[in-house]
N, C-alpha and C positions, 0 to 999 in steps of 0.2 A: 653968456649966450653960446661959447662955445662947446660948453661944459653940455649945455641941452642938446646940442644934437648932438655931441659924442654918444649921451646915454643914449638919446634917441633910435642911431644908427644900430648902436648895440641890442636893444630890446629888436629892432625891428629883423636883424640878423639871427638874432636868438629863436627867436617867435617862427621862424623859418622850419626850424630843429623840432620847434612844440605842434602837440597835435591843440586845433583849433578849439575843440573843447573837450573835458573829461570825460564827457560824455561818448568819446571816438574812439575805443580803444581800438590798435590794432595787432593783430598776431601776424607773422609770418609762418606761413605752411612749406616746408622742404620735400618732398617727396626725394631718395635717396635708396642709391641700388648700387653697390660695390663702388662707390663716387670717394673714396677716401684720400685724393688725390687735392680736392677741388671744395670738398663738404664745407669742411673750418674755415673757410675763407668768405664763400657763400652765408655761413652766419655769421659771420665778425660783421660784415658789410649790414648785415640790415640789423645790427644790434646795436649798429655805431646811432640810428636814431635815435634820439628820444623819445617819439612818441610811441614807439614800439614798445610793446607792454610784454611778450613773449615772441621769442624763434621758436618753433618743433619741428624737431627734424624724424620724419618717418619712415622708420628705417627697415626695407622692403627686404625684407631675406635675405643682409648684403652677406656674402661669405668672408670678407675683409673685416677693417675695424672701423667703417666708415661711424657707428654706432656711438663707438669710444671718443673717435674726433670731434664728433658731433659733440657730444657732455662736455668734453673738455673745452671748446668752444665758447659754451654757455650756453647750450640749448636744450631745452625738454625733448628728449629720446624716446619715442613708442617703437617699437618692434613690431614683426609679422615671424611669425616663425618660421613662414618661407617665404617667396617671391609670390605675388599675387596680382602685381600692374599697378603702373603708374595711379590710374584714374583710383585703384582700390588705397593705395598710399596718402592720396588726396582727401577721399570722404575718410578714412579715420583721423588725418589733421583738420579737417573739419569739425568731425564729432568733438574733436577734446579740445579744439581751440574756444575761445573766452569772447575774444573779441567782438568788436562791432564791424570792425572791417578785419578782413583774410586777406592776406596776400601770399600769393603763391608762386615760386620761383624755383627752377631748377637745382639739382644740386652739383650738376658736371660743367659750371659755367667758371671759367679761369678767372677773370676780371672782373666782375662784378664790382660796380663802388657803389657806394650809399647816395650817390645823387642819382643813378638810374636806378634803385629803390624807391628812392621818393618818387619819381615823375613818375612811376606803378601807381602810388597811394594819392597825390594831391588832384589830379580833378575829381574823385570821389570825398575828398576832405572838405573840397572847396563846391563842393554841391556842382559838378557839370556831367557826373555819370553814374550810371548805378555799378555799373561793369566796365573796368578798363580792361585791353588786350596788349601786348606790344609788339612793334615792330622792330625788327635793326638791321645795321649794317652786314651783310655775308652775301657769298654766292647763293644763288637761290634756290633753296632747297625742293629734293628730286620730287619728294611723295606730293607736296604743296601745288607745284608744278604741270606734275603730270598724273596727277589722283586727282587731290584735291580740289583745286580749283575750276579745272571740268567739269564736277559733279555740281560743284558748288553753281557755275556761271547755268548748269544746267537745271537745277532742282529748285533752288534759293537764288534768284538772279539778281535780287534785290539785297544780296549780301556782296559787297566792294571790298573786302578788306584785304591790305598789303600781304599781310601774312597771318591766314585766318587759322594756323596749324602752332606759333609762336606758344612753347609752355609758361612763360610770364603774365599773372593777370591777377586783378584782384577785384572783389567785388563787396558789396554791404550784406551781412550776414541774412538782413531780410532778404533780399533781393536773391544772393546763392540757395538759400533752402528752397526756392523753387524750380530747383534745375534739377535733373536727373545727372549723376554722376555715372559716367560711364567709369567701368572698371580695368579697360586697358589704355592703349595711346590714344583711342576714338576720345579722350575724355575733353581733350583740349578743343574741336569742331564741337563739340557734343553740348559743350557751354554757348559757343558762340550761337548756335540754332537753337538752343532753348531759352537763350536771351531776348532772341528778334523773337520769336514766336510769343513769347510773355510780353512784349512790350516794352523792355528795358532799355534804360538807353545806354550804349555802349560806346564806347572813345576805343580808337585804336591811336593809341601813346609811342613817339620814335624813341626808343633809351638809346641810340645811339649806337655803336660797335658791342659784339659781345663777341665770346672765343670758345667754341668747345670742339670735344673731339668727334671726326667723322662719324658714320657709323657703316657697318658695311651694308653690302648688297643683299644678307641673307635677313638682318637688321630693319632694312629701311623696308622691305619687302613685307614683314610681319608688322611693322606699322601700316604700311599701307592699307593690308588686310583689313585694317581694326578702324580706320580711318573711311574708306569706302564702307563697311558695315555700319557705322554709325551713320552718314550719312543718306545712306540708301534707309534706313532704319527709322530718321528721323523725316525722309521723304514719306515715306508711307505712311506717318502717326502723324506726321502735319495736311495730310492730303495732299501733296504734292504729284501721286504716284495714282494713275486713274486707271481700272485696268477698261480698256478698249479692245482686247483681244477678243473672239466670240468664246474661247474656250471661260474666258472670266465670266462674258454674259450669259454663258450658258450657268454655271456657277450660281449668279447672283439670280437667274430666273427660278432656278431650281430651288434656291434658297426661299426665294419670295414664294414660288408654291406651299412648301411644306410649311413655311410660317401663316399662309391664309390656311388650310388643313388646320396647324394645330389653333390658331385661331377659331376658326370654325367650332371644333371637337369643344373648345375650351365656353365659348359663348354659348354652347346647347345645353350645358351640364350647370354653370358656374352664374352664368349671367343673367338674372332675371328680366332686365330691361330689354334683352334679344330675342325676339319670337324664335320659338324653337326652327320656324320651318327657315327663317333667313340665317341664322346658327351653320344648318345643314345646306343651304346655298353657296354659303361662303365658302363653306368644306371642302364642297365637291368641287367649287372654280380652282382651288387649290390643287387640290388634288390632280385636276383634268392639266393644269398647269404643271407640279412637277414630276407629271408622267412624261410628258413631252420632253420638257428641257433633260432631264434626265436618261431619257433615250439619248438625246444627243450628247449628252456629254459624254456618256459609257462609249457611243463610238467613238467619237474624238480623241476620247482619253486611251485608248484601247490603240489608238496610231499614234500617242506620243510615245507609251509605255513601252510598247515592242515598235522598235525602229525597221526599218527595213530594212538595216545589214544586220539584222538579228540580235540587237545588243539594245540590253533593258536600261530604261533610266533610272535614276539614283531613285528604288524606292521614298528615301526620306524626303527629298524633297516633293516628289510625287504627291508621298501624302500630304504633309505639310500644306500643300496647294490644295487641294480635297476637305481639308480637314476642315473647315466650315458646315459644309455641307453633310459630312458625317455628322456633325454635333446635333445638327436639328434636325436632322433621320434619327438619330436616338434621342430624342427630345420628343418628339412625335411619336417612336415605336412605348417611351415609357407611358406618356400619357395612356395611349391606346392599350398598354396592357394592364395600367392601373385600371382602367374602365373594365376592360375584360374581366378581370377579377370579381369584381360586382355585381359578373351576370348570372342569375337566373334563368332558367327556362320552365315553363309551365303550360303546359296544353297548347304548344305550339305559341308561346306566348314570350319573347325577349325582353326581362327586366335587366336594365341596366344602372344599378342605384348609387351613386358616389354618396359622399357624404351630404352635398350641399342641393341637387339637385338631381329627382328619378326620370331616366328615358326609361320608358314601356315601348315594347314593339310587339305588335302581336298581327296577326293575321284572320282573315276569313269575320270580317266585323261586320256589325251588320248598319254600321255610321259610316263606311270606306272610312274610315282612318287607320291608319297601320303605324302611330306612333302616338304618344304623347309624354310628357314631361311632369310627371309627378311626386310630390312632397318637398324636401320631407315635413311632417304636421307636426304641430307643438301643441299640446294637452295646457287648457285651459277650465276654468272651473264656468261652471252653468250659469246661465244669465237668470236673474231675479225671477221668481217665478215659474223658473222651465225645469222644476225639480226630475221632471218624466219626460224631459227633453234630451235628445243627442244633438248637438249641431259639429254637422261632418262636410267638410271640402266633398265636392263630386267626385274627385280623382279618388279620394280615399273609398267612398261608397265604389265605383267602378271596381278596383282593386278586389273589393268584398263581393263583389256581384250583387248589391244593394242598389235600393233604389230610395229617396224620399219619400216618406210618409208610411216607409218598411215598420215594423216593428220587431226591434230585437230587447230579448228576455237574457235579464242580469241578475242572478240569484232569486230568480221569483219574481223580478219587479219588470213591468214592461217598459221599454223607453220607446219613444218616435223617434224617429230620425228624421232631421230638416234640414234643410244647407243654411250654411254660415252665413250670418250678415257680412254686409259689403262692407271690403278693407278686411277680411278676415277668413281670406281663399284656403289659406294653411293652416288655421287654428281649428282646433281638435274640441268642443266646449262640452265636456261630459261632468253630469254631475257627482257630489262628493260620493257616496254610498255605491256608484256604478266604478266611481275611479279607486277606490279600498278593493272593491272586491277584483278589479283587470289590473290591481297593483302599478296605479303609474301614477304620477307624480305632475302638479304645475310646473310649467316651462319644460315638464320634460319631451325631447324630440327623438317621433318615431319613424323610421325609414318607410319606405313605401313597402319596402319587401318584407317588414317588420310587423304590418298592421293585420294580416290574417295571425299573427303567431299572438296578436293583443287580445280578439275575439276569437281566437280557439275554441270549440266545441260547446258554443252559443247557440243559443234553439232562434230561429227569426222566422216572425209571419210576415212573407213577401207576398208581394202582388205578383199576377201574371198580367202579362198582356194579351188581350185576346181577339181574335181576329172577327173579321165582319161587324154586323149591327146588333151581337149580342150582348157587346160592351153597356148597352142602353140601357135594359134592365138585369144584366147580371155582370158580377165581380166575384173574382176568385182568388183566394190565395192559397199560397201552399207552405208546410213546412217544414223547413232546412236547419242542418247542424251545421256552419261555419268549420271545416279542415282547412288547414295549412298546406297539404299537398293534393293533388291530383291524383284518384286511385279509379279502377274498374267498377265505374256505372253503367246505369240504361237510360234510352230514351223512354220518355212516355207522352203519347198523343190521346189526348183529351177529347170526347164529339161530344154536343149533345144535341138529339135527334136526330143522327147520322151526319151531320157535320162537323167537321175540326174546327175546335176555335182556339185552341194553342196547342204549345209544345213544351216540353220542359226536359232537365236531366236532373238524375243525381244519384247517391249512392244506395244501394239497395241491400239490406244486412237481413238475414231470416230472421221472420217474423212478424207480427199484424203490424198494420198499419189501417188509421180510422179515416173515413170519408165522411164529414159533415156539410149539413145543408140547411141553412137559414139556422145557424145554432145546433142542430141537431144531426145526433151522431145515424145516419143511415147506414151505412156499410163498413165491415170492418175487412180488410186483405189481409189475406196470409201468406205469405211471400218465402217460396223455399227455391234455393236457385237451382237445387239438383231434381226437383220433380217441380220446373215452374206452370202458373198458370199465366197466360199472358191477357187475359181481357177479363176485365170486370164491368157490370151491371150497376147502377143507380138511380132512383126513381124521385120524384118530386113532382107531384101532382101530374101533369102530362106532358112532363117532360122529362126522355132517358138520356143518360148521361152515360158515358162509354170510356172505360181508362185500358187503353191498349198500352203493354210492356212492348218493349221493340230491343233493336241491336245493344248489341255491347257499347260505351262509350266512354271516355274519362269526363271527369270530374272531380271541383275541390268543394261540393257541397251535395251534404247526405239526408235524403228525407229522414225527416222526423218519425220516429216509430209509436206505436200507441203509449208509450210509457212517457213519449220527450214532450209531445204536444200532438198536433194536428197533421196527419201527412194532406189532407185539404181542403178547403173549407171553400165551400159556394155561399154566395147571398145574391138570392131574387130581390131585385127590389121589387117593392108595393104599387103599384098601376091605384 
């Protein structure tokens, strides 16, 4: 019996020294800077474990041999070619440690023993933390005191710990890879705040007394530094830090404008399910918004800038505070010059065509519209039957100066033009023989600004519109060569029997042009512009018809001369 609890006593003494299962390995991480005093002692101690599977001691640009002591020790030695900081000493004994759990400890600690090693590693062995920290015995140190823990009781108030600045701590390698390692002394707070912030649970562990050397005042100063900057760092990326200042509101108003602007710009051009006109709603609230806030901040900002003892603030930090608001001013100015770019103008007419979606803006219409949102159309083959059919979106007829029921001529063959069946506002449906000869292709998609350059120099019988009750028994068409640009036309007004019953323009080149009536050719013009004649005669039983030339004007469509087709064609109807 006795013999059982000796072994007993012995395994359960033993089992103390062993990690809990194989599955636990752990490394120790040294981070080490001229420590060659203190290093070898620091790894004997945590080597003396057993379940420590490796020491690496990181050895930060020391100028000494602290590097050499460290090997000789027994520890895996990494180098930095220089000095780089603690926190940066730490993430590369992270990177090359193995382990399931990291433990991290100083390398200027005199006494360290292997039982305040272990109380580092065992509530994380025995499942009660994901992250332990430590505390101990000393005066209480200055930056912790009078940095530290101010920020902390002010930012993080729900953080309590003894000594939240202590470099001893170890954590499960899952649970560490989601920490941001800071790369100087911030790194040790920098843990603690990205632990509570993930949710981790954290142990702050007493090891008891330790000993190291003071550090000076020029020292503890440059920790400070790096300790308040993590902090204040991790206040403002935890939300901690709200600006309530007007100059911030002014900022974040001016911000929220130009994000409804480009907002706006971006749903008129990009967004199908956005009516154009609420697109441009959105715009302008934007817009009207960080006109405003922006006034106000340029003053505001314009009495930090120049102080009134005449002395300028730290541009850098100036802009830094700004620099939000620059980004989406140039965020907005690119948009708006990407748009720019795709503009068009044509007879007083603003095409603005991106890839995805065409704004037209034109003026003096005769619908008051002074915008719309056109293409782009995608070429689709003829529906069954409609071999001498075009079916064309409106926007793209508009665009053409067409109208339904137009008739335009493709190598010889006439097609109609009819609008697209419903669900199919953008598809282009032309058949095979019209799409050989305008060389374009199924699925291929053409821009709005694209579609006079597809019907170039196309002959079309258009209808006019005509004015009063002569619509009843007469219809008139005329015909036009489809151009790509705008060039020096005339007007012509149309009477017959001394009234005007429409108006028309378009290009006029020397040379006849034929007037037809009920099929037949009655009149032919001869059209010279440096000896013009401006009124012409036409007769049809008892009723004259009367073509007056008028002013100069532009246009991107050229009457038909007697060789292309008909410059105009009358039909009486039958009583």
């Amino acid at each position: 019996m006795s013999w059982f609890i000796l072994i007993l006593l012995f395994l359960i003494t033993s089992l103390k020294n062993k990690k809990p299962s194989a599955e636990m390995a752990v490394s120790v991480v040294i981070p080490a800077f001229n420590e060659s005093k203190t290093v070898a002692n620091v790894v004997k101690a945590a080597l003396s474990l057993d379940y420590v599977t490796e020491v690496i001691v990181v050895d930060d640009g020391s100028q000494d041999n602290t590097g050499e002591l460290a090997k000789n020790a027994g520890a895996k030695v990494f180098s930095h070619m220089r000095n780089l900081g603690k926190g940066s000493a730490i993430k590369t004994g992270f990177k090359v440690s193995k382990g399931d759990i990291i433990v991290f400890i100083d390398a200027d600690l005199e006494k360290i023993s292997p039982k305040q090693v272990e109380k580092i590693i065992q509530p994380i062995l025995e499942g009660k933390a994901d992250i332990t920290k430590t505390k101990f015995k000393r005066k209480a140190g200055r930056v912790t005191e009078l940095t530290a823990k101010p920020l902390l009781n002010f930012f993080f108030p729900e953080i309590k710990f003894d000594q939240p600045l202590s470099g001893q701590f170890a954590g499960k390698r899952t649970s560490l890879s989601k920490i941001r390692f800071e790369e100087d002394y911030g790194v040790d707070v920098g843990i603690v705040l990205d632990a509570d912030a993930q949710g981790l649970k954290i142990k702050e562990v007493d090891i008891g007394s330790i000993h190291h050397d003071m550090s000076t005042l020029t020292e503890l100063n440059v920790v400070a530094n790096e300790v308040v900057r993590t902090i204040v760092d991790r206040a403002l990326e935890y939300g901690r830090v709200t600006m309530m200042d007007s100059l911030g509101r002014y900022i974040r108003m001016s911000i929220l404008g130009i994000s409804l602007a480009s907002l706006g710009v971006f749903s008129l051009f990009f967004i199908r399910q956005v009516p154009p006109a609420l697109g441009i709603i959105i715009g302008l609230i934007g817009v009207v918004i960080a006109a405003y806030y922006i006034v106000k901040l340029i003053k505001r900002s314009l009495n930090i800038l120049w102080r009134k003892d005449g002395r300028t603030q730290s541009l850098k930090s100036f802009t830094y505070m700004h620099f939000p608001i620059l980004v989406s001013s140039l965020i907005l100015l690119a948009m708006l010059s990407t748009l720019l770019g795709a503009v068009s103008v044509d007879e007083g007419k603003i095409s603005i065509e991106p890839a995805s979606r065409n704004l037209i803006i034109w003026r003096n219409t005769t619908d008051n519209r002074t915008f719309d949102v056109r293409g782009p159309y995608t070429v689709d083959s003829a529906l069954e039957n409609e071999d001498t059919i075009i079916r064309s979106p409106k926007e793209a007829l508009d665009t053409l100066g067409l109208k339904n029921d137009d008739k335009l001529f493709i190598n010889g063959q006439g097609y109609v033009l009819k609008q697209p069946r419903p669900g199919e506002e953008n598809i282009l449906r032309i058949p095979r023989e019209a799409r050989l000869h305008l060389n374009v292709e199924i699925r291929e998609t053409i821009p709005d600004g694209n579609i006079r350059k597809v019907f170039d120099n196309l002959y079309v019988q258009k209808a006019l519109t005509l004015q009063g009750n002569v619509s009843e028994n007469l219809t008139l068409e005329e015909g036009v060569i489809i151009k790509t640009n705008t060039q020096s036309a005339r007007t012509i007004d149309i009477y017959m029997n001394g009234e005007k019953i429409t108006s028309t323009r378009g290009i006029l080149r020397n040379g006849t042009y034929n007037i037809f009536i009920n099929e037949v050719r009655v009149r032919t013009i001869t059209w010279n512009e440096d000896n013009p004649q401006l009124t012409y005669y036409a007769y049809w039983g008892s009723h004259e018809l009367r073509v007056e030339i008028l002013n100069t004007v532009n246009s991107d469509m050229e009457f038909a001369t007697s060789s292309q087709g008909r410059f105009l064609n009358f039909y009486f109807n039958k009583n």
